[in-house]
C-alpha positions, 0 to 999 in steps of 0.5 A: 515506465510507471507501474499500475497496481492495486492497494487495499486493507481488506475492508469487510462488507458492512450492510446498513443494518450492521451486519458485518461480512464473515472475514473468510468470505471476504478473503476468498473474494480477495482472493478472486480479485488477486486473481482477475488484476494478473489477468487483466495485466495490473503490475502490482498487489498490495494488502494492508496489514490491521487488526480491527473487526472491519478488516478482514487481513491481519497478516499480508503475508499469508494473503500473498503466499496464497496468492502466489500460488494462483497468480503468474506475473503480478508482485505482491506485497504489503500495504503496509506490513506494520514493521515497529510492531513487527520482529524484522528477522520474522518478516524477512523470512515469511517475504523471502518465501513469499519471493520464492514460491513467487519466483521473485515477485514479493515485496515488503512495503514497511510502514508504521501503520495508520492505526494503532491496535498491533502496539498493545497487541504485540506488547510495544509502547506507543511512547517508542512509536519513533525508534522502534521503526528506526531500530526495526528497519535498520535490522530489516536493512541489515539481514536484506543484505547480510546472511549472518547477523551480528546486531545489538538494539533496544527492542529484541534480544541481540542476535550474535552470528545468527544465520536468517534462511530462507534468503529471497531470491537473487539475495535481494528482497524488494523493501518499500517505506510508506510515508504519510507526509512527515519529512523525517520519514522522508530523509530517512528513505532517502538516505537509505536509498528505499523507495516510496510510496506516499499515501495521499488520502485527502486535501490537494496532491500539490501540498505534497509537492515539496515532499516529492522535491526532498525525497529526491534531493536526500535521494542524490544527495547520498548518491544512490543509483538514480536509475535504481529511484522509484517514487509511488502515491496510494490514492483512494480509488474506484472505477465504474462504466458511467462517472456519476452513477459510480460515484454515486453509488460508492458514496454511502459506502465510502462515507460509513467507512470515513465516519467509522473511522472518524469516530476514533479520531474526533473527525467531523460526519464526511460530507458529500461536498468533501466527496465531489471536492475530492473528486475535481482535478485538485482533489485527492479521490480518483473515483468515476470512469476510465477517462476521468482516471487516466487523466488524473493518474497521468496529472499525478505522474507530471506533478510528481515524476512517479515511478508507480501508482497504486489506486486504494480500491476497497475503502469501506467494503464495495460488494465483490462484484463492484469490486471486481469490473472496476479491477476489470476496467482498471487493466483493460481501458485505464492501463493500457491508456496511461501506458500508451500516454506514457510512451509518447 
């Protein structure tokens, strides 16, 4: 059965005047949402980790830990946590607690981030983008498995019999790789038999296809429990009562957000017509109402035999109480549905 849950980043709530939301507002208000998507019966939460004035979330894991105290059923992870500019052993404690005050239900999901700011931060080169993930998952992998750690890299002092307590419930932490579409990130998730998640933000879905296809190849190729596969896609997301109204009213906001961050990367101003573009059956935005959703998570579990689907609800700061009937919306029409297609 495929999993439904919620991704976000924390977006603050940006008026058109330029006023940003105070971050601890908007924390709180995450804090409600967390809450409503365990009521409403969602799978899963994931919360990005940035470090930039229009997000309100640098550190996931203290958002979860939180979390886990007024949720009971949900898991709760990453989306993603920046592991290249993490310390693995670090990360690994703050997710084991996390799964302990939860009873089980943390999840690291590791990524190498969609921005770039925690480099600098933390004291890492950008030139060392590629091997500080490698070296930093292969030591998250080694201490998942291993109490004492015995571990020589590049990147951090060696550890030489060291013991890493807290150990996560069952000794076995859940850890994700995010990917953004290169086949080298691929075949390293596959070999290392880690589930994934795909972040699919923009274009056609079906150019993805060919990825989903390898991952599973590498998967089995390695001989990894294919009862054990899990599969994912983080698409931009959200729900309303009445398809056009929605989308309407979402568009200045989702617009801003894409501009904003267009503006570091040399993008184009974000048109409408990519938006409506994005919101047809070969787009990569799920944002309209109930119906509209189901039959698009439903095509994207077809097209790529998903184990999980994540809907990136909070791109460019919606208002809290949008926020909170499209969660509502998303666990009490758009769930239940997708579940009942599934069973079939």
């Amino acid at each position: 059965m495929m999993e439904l849950g919620v991704g976000m980043f924390g977006d603050v709530h940006i008026n058109s005047n330029g006023t940003t939301q105070p971050a601890g507002q908007r924390l709180q208000e995450i804090m409600e949402e967390i809450k409503l998507m365990d009521e409403v019966g969602l799978d899963f939460y994931g919360i990005g980790e940035h470090h930039r004035p229009d997000y309100a979330v640098s550190t996931p894991e203290i958002i979860l830990a939180a979390a886990a105290t007024v949720t009971k059923k949900i898991k709760l992870g990453s989306a993603v946590s920046v592991l290249s500019s993490a310390d693995p052993v670090k990360l690994y404690q703050s997710f084991a607690t996390i799964d302990l005050i939860s009873g089980g239900r943390a999840e690291l999901v590791a990524g190498r981030g969609s921005f770039i700011e925690s480099f600098p931060l933390f004291g890492y080169d950008l030139k060392d983008y590629d091997t500080l993930f490698e070296e930093k998952l292969d030591l998250l992998l080694k201490i998942n498995k291993e109490e004492r750690i015995t571990w020589k890299g590049k990147f951090r002092p060696a550890l030489n019999n060291q013991l890493v307590l807290p150990r996560a419930v069952n000794n076995d932490l859940s850890i994700w790789v995010a990917v953004g579409g290169t086949p080298e990130s691929v075949l390293r998730a596959g070999k290392a038999g880690l589930p994934v998640i795909f972040a699919i933000i923009g274009g056609n879905p079906a150019q993805f296809k060919p990825l989903f296809e390898y991952y599973k190849e590498v998967y089995q190729h390695y001989e990894h429990d294919m009862s054990k596969f899990k599969v994912g896609v983080h698409m931009h997301a959200f729900f309303g009562k009445d398809s056009k109204q929605t989308a309407d009213e979402y568009y200045p906001v989702y617009s801003a957000q894409m501009d904003r961050i267009g503006r570091s990367r040399g993008w184009p101003p974000y048109q409408k017509q990519q938006y409506d573009l994005g919101r047809t059956k070969n787009g990569a935005l799920i944002i309209g109402d109930a119906n509209e959703a189901v039959d698009k998570i439903l095509q994207m579990q077809e097209m790529f035999g998903l184990t999980r689907f994540s809907a990136h609800m909070d791109v460019g700061g919606p208002s809290h109480a949008a926020m909170m009937k499209s969660i509502e919306i998303f666990g009490t029409e758009i769930a239940p549905a997708v579940r009942k297609a599934l069973q079939k």
